[in-house]
N, C-alpha and C positions, 0 to 999 in steps of 0.2 A: 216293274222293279220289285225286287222279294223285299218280304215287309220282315223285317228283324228287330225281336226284341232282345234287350242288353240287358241283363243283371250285372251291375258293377256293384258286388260284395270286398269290401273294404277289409283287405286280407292283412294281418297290420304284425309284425314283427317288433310292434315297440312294446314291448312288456318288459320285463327285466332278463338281462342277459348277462353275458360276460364280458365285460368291458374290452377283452384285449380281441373278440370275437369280431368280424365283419358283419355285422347287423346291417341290412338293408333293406329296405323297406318293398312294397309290392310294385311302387313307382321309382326304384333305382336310385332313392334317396338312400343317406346313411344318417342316422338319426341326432348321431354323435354330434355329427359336425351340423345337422341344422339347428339342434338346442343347445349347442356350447354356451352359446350366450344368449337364451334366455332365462329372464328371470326370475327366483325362485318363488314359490308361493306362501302365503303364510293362513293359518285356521285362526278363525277366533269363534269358541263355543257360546253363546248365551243359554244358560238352563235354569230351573226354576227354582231348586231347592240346593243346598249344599247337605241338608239332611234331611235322609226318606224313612222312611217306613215300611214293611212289609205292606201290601196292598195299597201303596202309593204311586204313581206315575214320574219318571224322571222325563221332564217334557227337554228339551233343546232346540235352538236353531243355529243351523253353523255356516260362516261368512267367510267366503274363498278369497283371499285379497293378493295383490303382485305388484311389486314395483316399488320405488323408492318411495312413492305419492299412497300409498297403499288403497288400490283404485281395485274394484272387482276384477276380479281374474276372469280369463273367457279360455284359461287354457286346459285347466281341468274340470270333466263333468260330472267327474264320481269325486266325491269324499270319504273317508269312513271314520266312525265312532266306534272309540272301544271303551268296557269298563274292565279295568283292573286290578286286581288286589292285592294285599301286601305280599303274597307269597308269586305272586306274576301270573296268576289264572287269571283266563279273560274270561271274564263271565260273558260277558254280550261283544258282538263285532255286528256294526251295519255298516251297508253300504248303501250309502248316500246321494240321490241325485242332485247335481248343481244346474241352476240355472239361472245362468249369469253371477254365477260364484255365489247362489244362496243356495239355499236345502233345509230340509227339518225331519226330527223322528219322535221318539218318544219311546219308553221301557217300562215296563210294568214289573215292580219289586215284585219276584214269586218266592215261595217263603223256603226255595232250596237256596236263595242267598243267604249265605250268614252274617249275622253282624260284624262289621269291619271298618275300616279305613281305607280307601278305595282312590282311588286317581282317574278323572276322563279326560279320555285320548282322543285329537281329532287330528286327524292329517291328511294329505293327498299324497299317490305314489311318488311324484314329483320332489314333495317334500322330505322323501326318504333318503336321496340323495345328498347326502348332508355327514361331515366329520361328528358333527354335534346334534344335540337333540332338538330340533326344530319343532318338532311337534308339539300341539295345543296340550297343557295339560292341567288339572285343577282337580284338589281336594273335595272329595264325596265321605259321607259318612253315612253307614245303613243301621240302621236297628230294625233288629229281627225279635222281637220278644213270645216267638214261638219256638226256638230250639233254646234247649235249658243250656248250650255251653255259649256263655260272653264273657270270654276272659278276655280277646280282643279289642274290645271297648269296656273293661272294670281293671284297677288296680287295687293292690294288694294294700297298698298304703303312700297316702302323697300327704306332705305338710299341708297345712290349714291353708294358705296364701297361693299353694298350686292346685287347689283343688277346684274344678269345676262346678259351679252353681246354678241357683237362679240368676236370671238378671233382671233387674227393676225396670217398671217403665220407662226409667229414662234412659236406662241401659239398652233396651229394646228399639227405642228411636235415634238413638246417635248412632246403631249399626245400619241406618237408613238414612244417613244426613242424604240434601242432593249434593252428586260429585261436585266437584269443582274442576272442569275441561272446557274444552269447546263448544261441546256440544252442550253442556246444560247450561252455558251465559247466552245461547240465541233459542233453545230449547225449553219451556217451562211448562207441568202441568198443576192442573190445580183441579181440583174437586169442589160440589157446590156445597159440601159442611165437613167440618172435621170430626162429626162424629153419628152412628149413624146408628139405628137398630137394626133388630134383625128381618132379615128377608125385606130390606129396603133398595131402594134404588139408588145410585152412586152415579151421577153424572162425572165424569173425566171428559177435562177439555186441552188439549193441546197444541199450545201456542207456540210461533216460531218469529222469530226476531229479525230472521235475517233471510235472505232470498238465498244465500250459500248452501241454506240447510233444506229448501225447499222441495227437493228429490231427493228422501231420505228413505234409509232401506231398514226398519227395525223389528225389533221381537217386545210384546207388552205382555209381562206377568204381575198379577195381582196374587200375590199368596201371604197367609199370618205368617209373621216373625215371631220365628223360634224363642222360644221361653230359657235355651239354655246360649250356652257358648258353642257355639260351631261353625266350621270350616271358614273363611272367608273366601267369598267370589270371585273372581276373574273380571274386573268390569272389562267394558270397552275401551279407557281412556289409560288402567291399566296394562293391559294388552296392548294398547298402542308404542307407551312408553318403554316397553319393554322391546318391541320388535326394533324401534330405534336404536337404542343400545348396540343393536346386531346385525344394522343396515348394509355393512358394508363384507357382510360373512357370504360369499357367491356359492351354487350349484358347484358339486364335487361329482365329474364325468370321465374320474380315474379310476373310482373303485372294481373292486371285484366283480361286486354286479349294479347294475346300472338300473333305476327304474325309470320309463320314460313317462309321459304325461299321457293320462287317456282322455283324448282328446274329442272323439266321437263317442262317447258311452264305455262301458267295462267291457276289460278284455279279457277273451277267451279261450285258453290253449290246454294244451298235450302232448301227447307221443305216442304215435303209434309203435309196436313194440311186436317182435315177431321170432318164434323158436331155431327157424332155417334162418341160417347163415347166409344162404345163397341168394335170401329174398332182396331185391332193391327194394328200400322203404323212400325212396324219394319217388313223389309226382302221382300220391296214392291221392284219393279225394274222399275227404271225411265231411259225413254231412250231419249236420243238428239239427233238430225237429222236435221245435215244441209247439206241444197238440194244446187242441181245445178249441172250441168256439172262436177266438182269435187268435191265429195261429202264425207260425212264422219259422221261416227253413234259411242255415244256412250252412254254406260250403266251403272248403277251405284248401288247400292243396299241400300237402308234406314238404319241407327241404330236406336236405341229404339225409339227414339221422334221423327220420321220421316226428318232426317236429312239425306243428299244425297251430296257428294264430285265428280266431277270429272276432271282431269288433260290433259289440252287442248294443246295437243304438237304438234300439223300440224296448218300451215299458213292456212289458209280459208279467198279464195276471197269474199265470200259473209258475210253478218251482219247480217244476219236474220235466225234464226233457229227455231225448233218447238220442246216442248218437252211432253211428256204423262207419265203416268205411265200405268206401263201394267196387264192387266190382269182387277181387279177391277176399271177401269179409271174413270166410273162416282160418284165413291163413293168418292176421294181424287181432289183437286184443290193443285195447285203447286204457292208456294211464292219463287222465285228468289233472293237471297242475291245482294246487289247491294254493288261497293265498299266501303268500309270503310273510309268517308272523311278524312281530315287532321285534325287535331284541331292547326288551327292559331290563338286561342286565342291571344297567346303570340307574335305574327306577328308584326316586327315592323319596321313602313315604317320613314325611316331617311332620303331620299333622296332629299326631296322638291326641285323637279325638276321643272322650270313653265316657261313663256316668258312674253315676251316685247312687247308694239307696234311696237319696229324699226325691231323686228323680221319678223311684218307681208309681207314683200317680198319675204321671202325666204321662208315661207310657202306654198306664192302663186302658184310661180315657181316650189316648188318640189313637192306642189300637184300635177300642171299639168303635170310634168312629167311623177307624177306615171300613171295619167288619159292616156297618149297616150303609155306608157308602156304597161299598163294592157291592151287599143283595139287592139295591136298585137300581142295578147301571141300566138294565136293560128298559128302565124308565128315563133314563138322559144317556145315551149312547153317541158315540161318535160316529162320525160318518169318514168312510174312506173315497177318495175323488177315483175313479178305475179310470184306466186312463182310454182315450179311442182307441174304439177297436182297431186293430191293425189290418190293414189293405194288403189284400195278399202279393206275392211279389210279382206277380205276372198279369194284376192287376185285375178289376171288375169284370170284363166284358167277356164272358164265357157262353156259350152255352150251357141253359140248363135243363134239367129232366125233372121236374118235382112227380116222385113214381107216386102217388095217392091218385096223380092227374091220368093215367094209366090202367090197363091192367097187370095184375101181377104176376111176377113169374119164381118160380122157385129158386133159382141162382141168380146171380150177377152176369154169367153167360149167356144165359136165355135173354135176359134182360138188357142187354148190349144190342146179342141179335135181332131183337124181338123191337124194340123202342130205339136207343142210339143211333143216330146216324153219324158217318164218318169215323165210327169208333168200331175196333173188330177184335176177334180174341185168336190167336195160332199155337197149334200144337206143335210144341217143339221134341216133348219125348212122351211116351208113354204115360207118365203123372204131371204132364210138362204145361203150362200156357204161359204166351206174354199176351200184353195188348198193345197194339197196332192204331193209329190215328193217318188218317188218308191226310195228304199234301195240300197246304193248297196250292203253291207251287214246289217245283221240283229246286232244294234248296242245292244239294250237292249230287250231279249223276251217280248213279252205283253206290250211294251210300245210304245205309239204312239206317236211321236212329230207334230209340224205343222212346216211347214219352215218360216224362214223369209221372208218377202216379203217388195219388197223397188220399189218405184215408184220415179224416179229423184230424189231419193236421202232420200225420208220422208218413214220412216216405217210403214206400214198400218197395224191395228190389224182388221179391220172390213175386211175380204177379199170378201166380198159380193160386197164391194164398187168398187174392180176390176175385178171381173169374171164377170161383168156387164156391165163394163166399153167399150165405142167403138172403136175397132179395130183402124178404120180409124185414131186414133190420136195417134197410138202408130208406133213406131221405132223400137223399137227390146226388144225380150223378152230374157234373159238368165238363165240361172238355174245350178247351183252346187247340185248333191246328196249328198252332204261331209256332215255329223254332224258338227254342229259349237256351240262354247260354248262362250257364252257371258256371263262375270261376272262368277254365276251361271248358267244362263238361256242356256238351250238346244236347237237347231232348228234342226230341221231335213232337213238340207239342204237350198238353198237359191235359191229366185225368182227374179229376178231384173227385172224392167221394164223400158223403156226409152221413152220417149212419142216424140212427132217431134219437138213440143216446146221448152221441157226442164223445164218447169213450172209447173208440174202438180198441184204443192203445193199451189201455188199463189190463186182458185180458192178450193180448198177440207178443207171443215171447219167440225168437229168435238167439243161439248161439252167439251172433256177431251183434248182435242190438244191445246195445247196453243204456240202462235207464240211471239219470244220474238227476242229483239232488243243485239246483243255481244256486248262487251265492246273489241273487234279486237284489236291488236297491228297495230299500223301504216303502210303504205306500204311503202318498201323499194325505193327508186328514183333516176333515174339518172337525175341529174340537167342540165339545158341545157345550154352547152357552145357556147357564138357568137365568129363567126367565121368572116373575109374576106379576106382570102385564096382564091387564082384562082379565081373557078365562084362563088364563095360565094360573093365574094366584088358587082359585077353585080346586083346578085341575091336581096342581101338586098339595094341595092343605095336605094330605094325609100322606107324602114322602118326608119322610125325614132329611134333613139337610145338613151335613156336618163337614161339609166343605173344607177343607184347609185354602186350597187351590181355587181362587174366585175365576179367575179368568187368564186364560194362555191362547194369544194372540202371535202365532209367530211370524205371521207374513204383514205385517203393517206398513203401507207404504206412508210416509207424508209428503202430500204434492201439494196442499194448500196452507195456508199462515193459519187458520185455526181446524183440526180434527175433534170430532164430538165423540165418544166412547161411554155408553152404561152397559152396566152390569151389577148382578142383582150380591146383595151381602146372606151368609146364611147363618146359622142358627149354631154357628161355631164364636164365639165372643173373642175379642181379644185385639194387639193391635196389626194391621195389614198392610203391607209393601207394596206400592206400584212401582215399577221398575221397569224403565224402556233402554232397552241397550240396540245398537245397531251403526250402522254406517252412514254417510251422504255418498253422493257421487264421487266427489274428492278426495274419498278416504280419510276425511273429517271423523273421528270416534264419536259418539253421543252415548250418553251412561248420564240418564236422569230418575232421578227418586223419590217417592215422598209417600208420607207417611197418615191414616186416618183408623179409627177407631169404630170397633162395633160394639155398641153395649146390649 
């Protein structure tokens, strides 16, 4: 019996369309009619600051929720986060991996932000479908006190009674009272002093009331409270109450254009586009390849108008990818869809956040903080999680040639002939070669296929370009006899080639190759916790520590009745915010807070 492998690449038409269009999906579904009635989703952002600084981090974690019980969504697995500013420029847009309706990211103030009043956006495509503004949104304020113009945050002249100030200590702890919800009458933390010096230890303990609350999904920020008036936060219990209000507002699958849910990862489309009239652009096959070290190819097949879908469900370290179509390439040029912006028309910034002259000290001060903060990051640095390598799609079991184990030959030709077995190279013209991979059995009489052929990771249709190719820069050659079925498309086995570099791509330009920039989900991170513990304490004596931001926690799970949390205080005085926002299983909100001191 012939042994066949299947690539089933998940060819997905649900991206957004035109409603009154026949949208079908790759399995004969219509999208329309299988989401009509499912139910909407809704974001809730947790983030750390309502006011940043230039060289401050805006950390978040964002909570995918659905249903009337508002229970984790399993239906979308992208999120995206946008920041926005009064005049509707997105400074920043990510996108978001969910998993099991959680995600997290984080922004680095860079000082081409200006100071302003700002709005963060969190949504999923899903939730775009919507009469009304569904989406997650909450007041940010930036101070930039590196560009001389802030007229955006200063007034010309405000009476005594509207003008913004300091606020007293006790002013600074009522905007930290703990909420009063659900979640913080079974939820309580407490600390083992209320008041603490510098670069000491802080035990947090995390107790829980009730077994309801037991499988709790949260985010834990410790950061000082702001010395002025600013923005107020979005809790959880907030947020909750709010979405109630709007419970009974359903998915709108009339509009113009429709976005559907991505369901398996972010989607990826285009249109192939072609000068002759006489060209059919349906049933062309457009293939993606992104290189590198762990790599990943995929394939997609045109409908009538040369319209191309495909569904991106592996992490990819790299952001650069190359795509062609095959076969016909010089005849067809490829247009890439780019996201679908927001329309904030209706965006409305109410916060009129701005300062004072008597503010200008403490601007000074927690500029330079940030300024000696940020020269020692590369002494407390975060760590990014990379995600497994990815298993190539036609899997491990290849033949391999590691050429060092050899002797050398000057081309990839010789080098076929010379060492390869079952792999052969033919002249088809005068400057002409493909390569050829011997049967193991006969899959189709009289029919020839050519293999695929992949050079660190980029698929090459010119195979002239590598039996030509010189030896000396290549690593190892491998080759599968196995038939592989991409999309449609047949190969008669697979060639992979590995060069020493890993780059082969970076330097091989083609007419019909076009290299395009992902729109990548965020990388997941471990934030870095200070420490002075044992020789830790030693270790940093001589960093300076002027911390605003004690500790960002955004994956906290609570599975038992008491959680233990330290983290160290630093060499910034004043009073400090613990603040756990997040979800239960039930869709229960928790939004708890409290308040302690560093002298």
């Amino acid at each position: 019996m012939n042994k066949f492998v299947f690539l089933v690449l998940y060819v997905s038409a649900l991206l957004f369309q035109p409603a009154n269009a026949q949208v079908i999906s790759s399995d004969g579904i219509n999208p329309i009619v299988t989401f009509k009635d499912t139910p909407q989703e809704q974001v809730y952002v947790h983030y750390n600051s309502s006011l940043l600084f230039t060289g401050e981090y805006l950390y978040y974690k964002i909570y995918c929720l659905t249903g009337a019980k508002l229970q984790f969504s399993s239906l979308s697995t992208v999120a995206y986060v946008e920041l926005v500013s009064e005049d509707k420029t997105v400074v920043f847009r990510h996108k978001i991996k969910l998993t099991s309706g959680k995600g997290q990211g984080d922004f680095f103030i860079p000082t081409s932000v200006a100071s302003g009043n700002y709005k963060l956006i969190g949504y999923t495509q899903w939730m775009r479908n919507s009469k009304r503004n569904k989406f997650f949104q909450s007041d940010i304020a930036i101070i930039n006190p590196y560009q001389g113009d802030q007229k955006k945050i200063t007034r010309a002249y405000e009476s005594p009674e509207k003008q913004l100030g300091f606020l007293t200590e006790n002013n600074q702890v009522s905007q930290s009272d703990i909420s009063s919800n659900e979640g913080s009458n079974v939820i309580r933390l407490f600390v083992d002093q209320k008041q603490y010096g510098k670069r000491k230890k802080v035990s947090l303990k995390i107790n829980h009331k009730s077994t309801n609350f037991s499988n709790s999904y949260t985010s834990l920020s410790v950061r000082k409270i702001d010395t002025i008036n600013v923005p107020v936060r979005t809790t959880a219990n907030v947020f909750t109450a709010s979405i109630d209000k709007m419970s009974n507002h359903k998915v709108d699958l009339t509009a113009n254009r429709v976005f559907f849910p991505e369901l398996r990862g972010w989607l990826f489309s285009g249109k192939i586009v072609t000068e002759n009239p006489k060209l059919s652009m349906e049933n062309k096959k457009v293939i993606l390849s992104v290189p590198g070290k762990s790599y990943d190819l995929k394939m997609a097949t045109t409908n009538d108008d040369g319209s191309f879908f495909m569904n991106i469900d592996k992490p990819y370290v790299e952001s650069e990818a190359f795509i062609q179509v095959l076969g016909d390439n010089d005849k067809f040029s490829i247009n890439i869809d780019q996201h679908v912006p927001m329309d904030y028309k209706g965006l409305k910034f109410e916060n009129n956040f701005y300062i004072t002259s008597d503010m200008k000290q403490m601007i000074l001060d927690r500029s330079v903080y940030n300024q000696i903060n940020n020269g020692y990051f590369n002494a407390k640095p975060d760590t990014i999680n990379l995600p497994r390598p990815i298993v190539p799609f036609y899997g491990e079991h290849l033949q391999a040639y590691n050429l060092d184990d050899y002797t050398r030959f000057p081309t990839v030709k010789e080098t076929v002939v010379e060492i390869v077995e079952n792999v052969r190279t033919k002249k088809i013209g005068e400057e002409k070669f493909i390569f050829l991979i011997k049967k193991e059995k006969p899959v189709f009489e009289g029919s020839n296929f050519l293999p695929l052929v992949i050079v660190d990771g980029l698929m090459i249709q010119d195979h002239t370009d590598v039996v030509t190719y010189n030896a000396n820069n290549v690593e190892k050659i491998s080759y599968s006899r196995i038939p592989y079925f991409i999309s449609s498309q047949i190969f008669q086995g697979v060639l992979d080639i590995k060069t020493n570099t890993s780059n082969f791509y970076e330097k091989y330009t083609k007419s019909y190759l076009k290299k395009i920039k992902l729109f990548t989900p965020e990388p997941k991170k471990n934030y870095f916790i200070q420490s002075y513990d044992g020789d830790r304490e030693k270790q940093f004596s001589h960093v300076p520590d002027f911390r605003q931001q004690l500790l960002w926690l955004p994956d906290l799970k609570l599975d038992k009745e008491e959680t233990n949390i330290n983290f160290y205080t630093s060499d910034n005085t004043g009073s400090y915010e613990i603040c756990l926002e997040g979800f239960n299983e039930q869709g229960k909100p928790i939004s708890v807070k409290k308040v302690f001191r560093v002298e």
